[in-house]
RODO-2510 file (C-alpha; in nm, 4 decimals, decimal comma):
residues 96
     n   res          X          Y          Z
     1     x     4,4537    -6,2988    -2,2087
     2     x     4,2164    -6,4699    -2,4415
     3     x     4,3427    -6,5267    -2,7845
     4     x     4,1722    -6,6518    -3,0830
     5     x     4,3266    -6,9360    -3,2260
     6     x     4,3364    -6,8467    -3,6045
     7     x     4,5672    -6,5052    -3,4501
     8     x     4,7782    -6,7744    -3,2935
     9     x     4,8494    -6,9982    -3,5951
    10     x     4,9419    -6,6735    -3,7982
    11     x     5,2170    -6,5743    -3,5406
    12     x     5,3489    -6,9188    -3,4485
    13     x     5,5190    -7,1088    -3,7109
    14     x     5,7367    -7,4623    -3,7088
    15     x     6,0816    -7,5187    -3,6463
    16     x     6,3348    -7,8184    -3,6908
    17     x     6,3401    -7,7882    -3,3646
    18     x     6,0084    -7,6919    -3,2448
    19     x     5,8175    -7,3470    -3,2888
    20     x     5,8850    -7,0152    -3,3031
    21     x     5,7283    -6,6349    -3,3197
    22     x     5,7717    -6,3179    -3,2904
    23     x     5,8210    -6,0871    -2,9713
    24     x     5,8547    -5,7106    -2,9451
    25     x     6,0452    -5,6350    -2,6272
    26     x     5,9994    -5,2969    -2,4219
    27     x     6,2637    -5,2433    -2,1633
    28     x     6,2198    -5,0059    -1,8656
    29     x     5,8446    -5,1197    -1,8478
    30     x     5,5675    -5,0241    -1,5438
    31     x     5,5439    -5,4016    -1,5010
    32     x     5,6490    -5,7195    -1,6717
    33     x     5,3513    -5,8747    -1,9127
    34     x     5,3076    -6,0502    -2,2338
    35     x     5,0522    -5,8419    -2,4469
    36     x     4,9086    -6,0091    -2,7410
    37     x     4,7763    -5,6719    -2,9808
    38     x     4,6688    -5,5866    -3,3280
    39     x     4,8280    -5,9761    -3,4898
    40     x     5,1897    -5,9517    -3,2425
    41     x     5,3249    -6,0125    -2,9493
    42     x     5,5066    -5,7450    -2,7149
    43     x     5,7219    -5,8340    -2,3977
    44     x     5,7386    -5,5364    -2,1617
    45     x     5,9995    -5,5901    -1,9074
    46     x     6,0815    -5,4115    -1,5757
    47     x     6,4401    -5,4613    -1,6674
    48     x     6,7044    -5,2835    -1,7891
    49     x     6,8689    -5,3802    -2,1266
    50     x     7,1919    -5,3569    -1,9584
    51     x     7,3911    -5,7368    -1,9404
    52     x     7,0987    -5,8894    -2,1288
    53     x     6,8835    -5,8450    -1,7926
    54     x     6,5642    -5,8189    -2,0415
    55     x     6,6663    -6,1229    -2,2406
    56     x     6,7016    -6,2978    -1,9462
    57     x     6,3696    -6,2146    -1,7914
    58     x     6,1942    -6,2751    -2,1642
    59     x     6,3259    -6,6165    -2,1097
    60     x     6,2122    -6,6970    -1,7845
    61     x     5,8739    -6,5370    -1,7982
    62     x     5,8388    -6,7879    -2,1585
    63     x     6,0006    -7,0677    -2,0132
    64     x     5,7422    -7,0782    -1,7132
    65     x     5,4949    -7,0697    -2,0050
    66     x     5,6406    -7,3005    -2,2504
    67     x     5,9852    -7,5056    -2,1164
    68     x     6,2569    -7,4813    -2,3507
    69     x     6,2689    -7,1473    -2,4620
    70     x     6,5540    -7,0313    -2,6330
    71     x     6,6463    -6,6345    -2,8785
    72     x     6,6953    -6,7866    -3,1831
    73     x     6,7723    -6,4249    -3,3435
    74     x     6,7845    -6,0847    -3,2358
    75     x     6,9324    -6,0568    -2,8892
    76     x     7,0524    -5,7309    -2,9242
    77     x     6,7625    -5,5656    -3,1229
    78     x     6,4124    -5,5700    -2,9514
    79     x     6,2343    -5,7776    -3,2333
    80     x     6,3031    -6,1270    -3,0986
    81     x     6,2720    -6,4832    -3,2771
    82     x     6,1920    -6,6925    -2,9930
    83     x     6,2198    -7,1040    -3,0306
    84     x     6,0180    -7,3266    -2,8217
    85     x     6,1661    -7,6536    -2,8811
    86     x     5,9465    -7,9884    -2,8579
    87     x     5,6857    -7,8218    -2,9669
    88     x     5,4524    -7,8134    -3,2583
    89     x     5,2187    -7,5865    -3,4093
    90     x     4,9038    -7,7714    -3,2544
    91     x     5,0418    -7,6868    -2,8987
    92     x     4,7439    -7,5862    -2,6755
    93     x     4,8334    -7,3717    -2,4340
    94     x     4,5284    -7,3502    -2,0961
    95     x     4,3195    -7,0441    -2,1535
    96     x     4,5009    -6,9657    -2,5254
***
């Protein structure tokens, strides 16, 4: 997924903690990706909403990405604030 960088600073923003942004989650999904369209983010999970399966897989697919990865707001609805903490709005991520 190549990403221009001036999309990226207009999604992420700073934290007290670290960063954060935006993520649209799709449950029920063909197959689990991060998709990066028209200035968001969407999440589509193979899991079901039920017991927070999806929030946990949003989590681990991140935190492979990005370490500490925490829902700041929205873990019932499907627009998520996600917080990376330790990180700052520079962050570089390979092939970002």
């Amino acid at each position: 997924m190549e990403v221009d960088k001036r999309a990226i600073e207009k999604i992420v923003f700073e934290t007290r903690k670290g960063v954060g942004f935006e993520v649209y989650v799709t449950p029920r999904a063909p197959e689990t990706k991060l998709v990066y369209k028209d200035g968001e983010l969407f999440f589509y999970s193979e899991k079901d909403p039920k017991r927070h399966a999806v929030n946990r897989d949003l989590i681990r697919f991140l935190g492979k990405i990005f370490g500490d990865v925490s829902i700041a707001k929205g873990e019932l609805d499907r627009l998520k604030l996600i917080e990376v903490r330790g990180l700052s709005a520079s962050y570089h991520t390979p092939g970002i």
